[in-house]
C-alpha positions in Angstrom: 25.3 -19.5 13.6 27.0 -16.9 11.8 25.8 -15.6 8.6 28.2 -14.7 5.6 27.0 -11.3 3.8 25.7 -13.3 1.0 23.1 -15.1 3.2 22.2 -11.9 5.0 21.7 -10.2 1.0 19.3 -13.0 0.5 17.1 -12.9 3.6 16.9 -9.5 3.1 15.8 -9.8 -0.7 13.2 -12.1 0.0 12.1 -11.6 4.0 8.5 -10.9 3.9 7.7 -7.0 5.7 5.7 -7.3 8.6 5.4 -3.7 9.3 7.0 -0.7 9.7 7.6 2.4 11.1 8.8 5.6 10.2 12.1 7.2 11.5 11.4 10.6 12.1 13.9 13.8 11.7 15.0 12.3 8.6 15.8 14.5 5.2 13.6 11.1 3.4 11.3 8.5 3.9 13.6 5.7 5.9 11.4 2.8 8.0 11.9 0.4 10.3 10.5 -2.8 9.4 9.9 -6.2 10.9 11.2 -8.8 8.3 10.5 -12.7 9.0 12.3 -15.1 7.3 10.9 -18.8 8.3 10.9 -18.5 12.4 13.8 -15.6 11.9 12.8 -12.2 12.5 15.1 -9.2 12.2 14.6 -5.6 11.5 16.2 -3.7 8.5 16.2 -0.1 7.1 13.8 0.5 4.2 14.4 3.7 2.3 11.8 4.0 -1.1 12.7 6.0 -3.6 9.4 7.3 -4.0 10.0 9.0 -0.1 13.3 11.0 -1.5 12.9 14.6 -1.5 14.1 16.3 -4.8 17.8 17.6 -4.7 19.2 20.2 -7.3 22.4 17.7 -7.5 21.3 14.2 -7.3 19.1 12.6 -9.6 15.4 11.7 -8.4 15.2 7.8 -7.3 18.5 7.2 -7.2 19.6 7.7 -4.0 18.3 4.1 -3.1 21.2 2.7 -6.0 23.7 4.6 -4.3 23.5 3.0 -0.8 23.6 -0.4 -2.6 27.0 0.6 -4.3 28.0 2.0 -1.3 27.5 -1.5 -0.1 29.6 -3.1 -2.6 32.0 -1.0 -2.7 33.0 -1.8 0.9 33.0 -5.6 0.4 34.9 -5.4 -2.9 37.7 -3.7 -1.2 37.2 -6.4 2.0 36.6 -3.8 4.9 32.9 -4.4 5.5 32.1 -1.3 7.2 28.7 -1.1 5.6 25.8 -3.2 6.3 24.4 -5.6 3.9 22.2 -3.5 1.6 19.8 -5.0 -1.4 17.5 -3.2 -3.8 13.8 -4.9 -3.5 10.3 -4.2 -3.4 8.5 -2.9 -0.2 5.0 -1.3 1.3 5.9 2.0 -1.0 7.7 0.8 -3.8 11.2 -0.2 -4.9 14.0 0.8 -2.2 17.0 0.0 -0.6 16.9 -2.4 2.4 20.1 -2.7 4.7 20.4 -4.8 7.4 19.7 -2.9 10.8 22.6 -2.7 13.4 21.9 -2.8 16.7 24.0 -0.1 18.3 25.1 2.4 21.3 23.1 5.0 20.7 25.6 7.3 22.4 28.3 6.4 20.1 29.2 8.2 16.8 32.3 9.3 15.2 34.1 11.8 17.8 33.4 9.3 20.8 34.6 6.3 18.4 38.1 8.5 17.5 38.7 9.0 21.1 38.6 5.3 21.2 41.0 4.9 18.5 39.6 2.6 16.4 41.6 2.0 13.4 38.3 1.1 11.5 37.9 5.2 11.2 40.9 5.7 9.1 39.6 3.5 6.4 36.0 4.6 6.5 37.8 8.3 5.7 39.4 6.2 2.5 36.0 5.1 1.7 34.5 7.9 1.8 37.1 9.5 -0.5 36.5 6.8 -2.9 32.4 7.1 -3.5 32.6 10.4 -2.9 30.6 10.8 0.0 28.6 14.2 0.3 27.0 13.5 3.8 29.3 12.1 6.6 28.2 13.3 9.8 29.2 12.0 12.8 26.0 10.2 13.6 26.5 7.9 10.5 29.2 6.2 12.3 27.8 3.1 14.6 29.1 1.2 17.1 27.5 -2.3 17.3 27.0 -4.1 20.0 29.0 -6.7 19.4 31.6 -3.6 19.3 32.3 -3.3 15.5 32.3 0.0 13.8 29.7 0.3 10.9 28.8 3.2 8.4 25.7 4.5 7.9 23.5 6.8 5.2 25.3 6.2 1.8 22.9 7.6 -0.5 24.6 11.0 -1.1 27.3 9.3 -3.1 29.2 8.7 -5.9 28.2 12.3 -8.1 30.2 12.8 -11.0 31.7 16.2 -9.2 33.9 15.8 -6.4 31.4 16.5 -3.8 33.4 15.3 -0.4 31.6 16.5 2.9 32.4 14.8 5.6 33.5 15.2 9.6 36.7 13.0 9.3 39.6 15.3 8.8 41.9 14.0 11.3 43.6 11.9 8.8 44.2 14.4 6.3 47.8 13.3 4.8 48.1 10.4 6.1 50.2 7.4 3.9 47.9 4.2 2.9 49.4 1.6 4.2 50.4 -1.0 1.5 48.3 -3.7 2.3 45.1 -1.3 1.8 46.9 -0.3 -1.5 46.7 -3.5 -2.3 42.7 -3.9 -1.0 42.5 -0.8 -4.0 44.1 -2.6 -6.1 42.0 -5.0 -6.6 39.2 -3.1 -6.5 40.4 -1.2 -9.7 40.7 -5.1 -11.1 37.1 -5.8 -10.0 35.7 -2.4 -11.8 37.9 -2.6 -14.7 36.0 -5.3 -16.8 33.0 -4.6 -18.2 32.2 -8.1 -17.8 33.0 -8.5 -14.4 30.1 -9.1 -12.1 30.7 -6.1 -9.6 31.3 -3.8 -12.6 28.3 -4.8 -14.2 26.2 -4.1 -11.3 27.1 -0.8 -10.3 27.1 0.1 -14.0 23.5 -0.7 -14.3 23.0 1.1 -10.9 24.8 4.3 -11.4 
């Protein structure tokens, strides 16, 4: 059956790790790891903060937080172009773990705008809105059940705009209304310090 996000947040909170391994050509630590749930087995992206390498910009160990906010961000404003991602214990320490996405490994952002998928045009506004340092063109997956996912979050959400990205073929463009209204209701979510999303990323940023 299908999973809701919730559901997927929780298996991937409590999954035990059967092992790992590293994904080379990396900037930090990220692994592959087997995760069994009951007779489920999947495969997520671990990334400890204890593997980040030091940046003059970022603070140490927080890059983990980020791709979690990232995360929430996406399903606040309904557009779910992240994958699940939860902060948890692993082999090396507290880290992120999102959900892996199996994908065409010869898809990435330029093949998926020749495509026109409309999915890119929001994942521009996205990336506008947490301030997104490190969109390449590799961090944009196609699945294979065809949907469009973004990757690598962790470079977000600095306190100087900081915007680095490959998706500039939208510069201008209007926001359509019914997004408007999608960032709307974002601002509503944020704009408690009681509400449950603003709490989180309060305590995580």
């Amino acid at each position: 059956r299908t999973m809701s996000p919730g559901e997927i947040e929780r298996l991937l909170a409590e999954a035990t790790v059967e092992g790992g391994k590293l994904v080379p050509h990396g900037s930090n630590y990220t692994f592959a790891v087997q995760l069994q749930s009951g007779d489920l087995n999947f495969l997520g992206i671990y990334k400890p903060a204890g593997g980040e390498r030091p940046l003059w910009d970022f603070p140490y160990g927080t890059l983990h937080f980020r791709e979690r906010c990232s995360f929430l961000i996406s399903q606040a404003l309904g557009w779910n172009l992240v994958p699940p991602t939860v902060i948890r214990e692993g082999p090396h320490g507290e880290g992120s773990m999102q959900l892996y996405i199996a994908h065409n490994r010869s898809a990435n952002y330029f093949t998926l705008l020749e495509e026109g998928r409309p999915e890119l045009f929001l994942m521009a506004v996205l990336d506008l809105i947490i301030n997104n340092t490190d969109r390449k063109g590799g961090h944009c997956l196609k699945g294979n059940d065809g949907r469009v996912w973004g990757i690598d979050h962790g470079l977000t959400f600095h306190a100087e705009q900081k915007l680095r990205t490959v998706i500039w073929e939208f510069s201008g463009q209007e926001l359509p209304g019914n997004h408007v209204e999608d960032l709307k209701r974002l601002e509503t979510s944020l704009g408690g310090a009681d509400a449950p999303l603003a709490r989180e990323v309060n305590s995580l940023l």
